[in-house]
ROPA-783401 format. One line per 3 residues: number of its first residue (from 1); for each residue x, z, y of N, C-alpha, C, O. Coordinates in steps of 0.02 Angstrom, whole numbers. Layout:
NUM> X Z Y X Z Y X Z Y X Z Y ~ ...
This chain:
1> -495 859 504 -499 854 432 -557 895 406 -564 954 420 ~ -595 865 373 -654 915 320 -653 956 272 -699 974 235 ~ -544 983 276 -530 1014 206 -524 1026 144 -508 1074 109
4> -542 965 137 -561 926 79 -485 887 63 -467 851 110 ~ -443 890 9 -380 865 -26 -392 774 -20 -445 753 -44 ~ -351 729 8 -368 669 -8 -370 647 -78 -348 681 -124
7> -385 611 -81 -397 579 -152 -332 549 -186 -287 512 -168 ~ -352 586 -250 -294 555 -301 -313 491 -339 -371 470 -343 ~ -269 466 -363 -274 432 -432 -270 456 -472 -235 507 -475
10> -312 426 -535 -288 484 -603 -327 430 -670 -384 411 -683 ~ -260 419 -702 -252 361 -765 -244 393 -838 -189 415 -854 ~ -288 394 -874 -286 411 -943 -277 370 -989 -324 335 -1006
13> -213 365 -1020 -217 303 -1072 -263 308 -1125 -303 263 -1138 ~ -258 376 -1167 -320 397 -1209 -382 365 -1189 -406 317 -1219 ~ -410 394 -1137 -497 371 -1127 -502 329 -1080 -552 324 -1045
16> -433 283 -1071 -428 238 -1044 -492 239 -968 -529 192 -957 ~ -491 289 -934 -485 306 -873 -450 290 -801 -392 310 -796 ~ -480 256 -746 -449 259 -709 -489 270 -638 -525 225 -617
19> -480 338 -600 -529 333 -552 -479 345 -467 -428 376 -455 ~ -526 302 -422 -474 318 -360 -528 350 -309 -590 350 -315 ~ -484 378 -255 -509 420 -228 -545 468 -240 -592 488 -204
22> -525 493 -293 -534 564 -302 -506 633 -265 -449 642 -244 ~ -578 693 -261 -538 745 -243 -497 784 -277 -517 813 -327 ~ -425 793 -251 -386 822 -305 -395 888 -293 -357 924 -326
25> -436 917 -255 -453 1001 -252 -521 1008 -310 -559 1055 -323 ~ -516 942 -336 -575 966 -364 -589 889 -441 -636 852 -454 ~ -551 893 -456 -544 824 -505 -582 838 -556 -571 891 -585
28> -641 793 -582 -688 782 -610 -666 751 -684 -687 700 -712 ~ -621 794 -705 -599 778 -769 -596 841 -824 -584 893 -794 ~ -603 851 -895 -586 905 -931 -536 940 -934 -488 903 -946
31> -520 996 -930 -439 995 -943 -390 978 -986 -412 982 -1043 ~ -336 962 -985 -287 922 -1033 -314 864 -1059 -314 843 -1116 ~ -339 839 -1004 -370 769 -1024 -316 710 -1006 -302 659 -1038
34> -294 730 -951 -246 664 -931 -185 650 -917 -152 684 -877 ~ -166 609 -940 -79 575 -948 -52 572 -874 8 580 -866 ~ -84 563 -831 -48 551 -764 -87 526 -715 -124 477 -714
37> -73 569 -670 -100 585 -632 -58 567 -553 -1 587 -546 ~ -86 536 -508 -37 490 -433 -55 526 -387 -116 528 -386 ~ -20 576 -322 -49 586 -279 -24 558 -217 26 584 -192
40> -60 488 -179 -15 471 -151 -35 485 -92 -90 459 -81 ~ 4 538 -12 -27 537 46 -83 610 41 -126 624 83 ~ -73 636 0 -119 704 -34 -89 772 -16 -121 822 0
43> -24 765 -21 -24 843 -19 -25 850 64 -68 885 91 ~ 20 816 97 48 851 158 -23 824 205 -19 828 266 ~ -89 797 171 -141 829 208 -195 859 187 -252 851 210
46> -175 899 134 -227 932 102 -221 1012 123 -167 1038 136 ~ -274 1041 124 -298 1108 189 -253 1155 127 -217 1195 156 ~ -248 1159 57 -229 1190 2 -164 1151 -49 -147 1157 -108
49> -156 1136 -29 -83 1084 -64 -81 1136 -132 -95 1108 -185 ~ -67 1197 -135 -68 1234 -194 -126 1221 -226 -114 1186 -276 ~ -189 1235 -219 -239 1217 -255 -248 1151 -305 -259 1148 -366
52> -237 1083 -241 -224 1033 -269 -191 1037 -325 -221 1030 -378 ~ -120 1050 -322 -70 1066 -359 -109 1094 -438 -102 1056 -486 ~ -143 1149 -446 -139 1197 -476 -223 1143 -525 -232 1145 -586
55> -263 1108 -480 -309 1081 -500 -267 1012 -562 -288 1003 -619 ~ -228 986 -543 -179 932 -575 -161 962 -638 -182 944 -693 ~ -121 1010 -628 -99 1049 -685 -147 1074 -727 -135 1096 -783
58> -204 1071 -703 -257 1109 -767 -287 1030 -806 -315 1034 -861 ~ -280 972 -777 -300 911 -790 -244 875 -851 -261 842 -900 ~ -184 891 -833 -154 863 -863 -115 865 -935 -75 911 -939
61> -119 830 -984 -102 870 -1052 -27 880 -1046 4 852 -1001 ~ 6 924 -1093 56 949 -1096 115 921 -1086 172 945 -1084 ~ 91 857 -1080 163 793 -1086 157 761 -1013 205 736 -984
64> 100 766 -989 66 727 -953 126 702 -873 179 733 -882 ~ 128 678 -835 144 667 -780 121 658 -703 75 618 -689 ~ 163 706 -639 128 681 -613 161 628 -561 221 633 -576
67> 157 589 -519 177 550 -449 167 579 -399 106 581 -391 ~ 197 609 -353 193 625 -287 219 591 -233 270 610 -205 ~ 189 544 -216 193 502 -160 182 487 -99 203 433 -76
């Protein structure tokens, strides 16, 4: 592995957003930008599963959701 978090999905109804394969150690979004957020196949091979984690949560607005799949 290159340590690198696999890629999420991540769907904004607002800015009507939708990007795949993204890194979720590192998601290329503002914070509290997005409604929901999919991680499918992400955590249990990502080198930081917390990070990931903690990167989602800074992405997502207060209502927001996530999928762990």
């Amino acid at each position: 592995m290159d340590g690198q978090a696999p890629g999420a999905k991540v769907v904004s109804r607002r800015a009507g957003t939708w990007g795949g394969g993204t890194n979720a150690a590192a998601l290329p979004f503002p914070e509290a930008s997005l409604d929901l957020v999919v991680l499918p196949h992400t955590l249990e091979l990502s080198a930081d599963p917390h990070h990931a984690l903690r990167e989602v949560e800074r992405v997502l607005v207060p209502e927001g959701r996530v999928v762990i799949c």
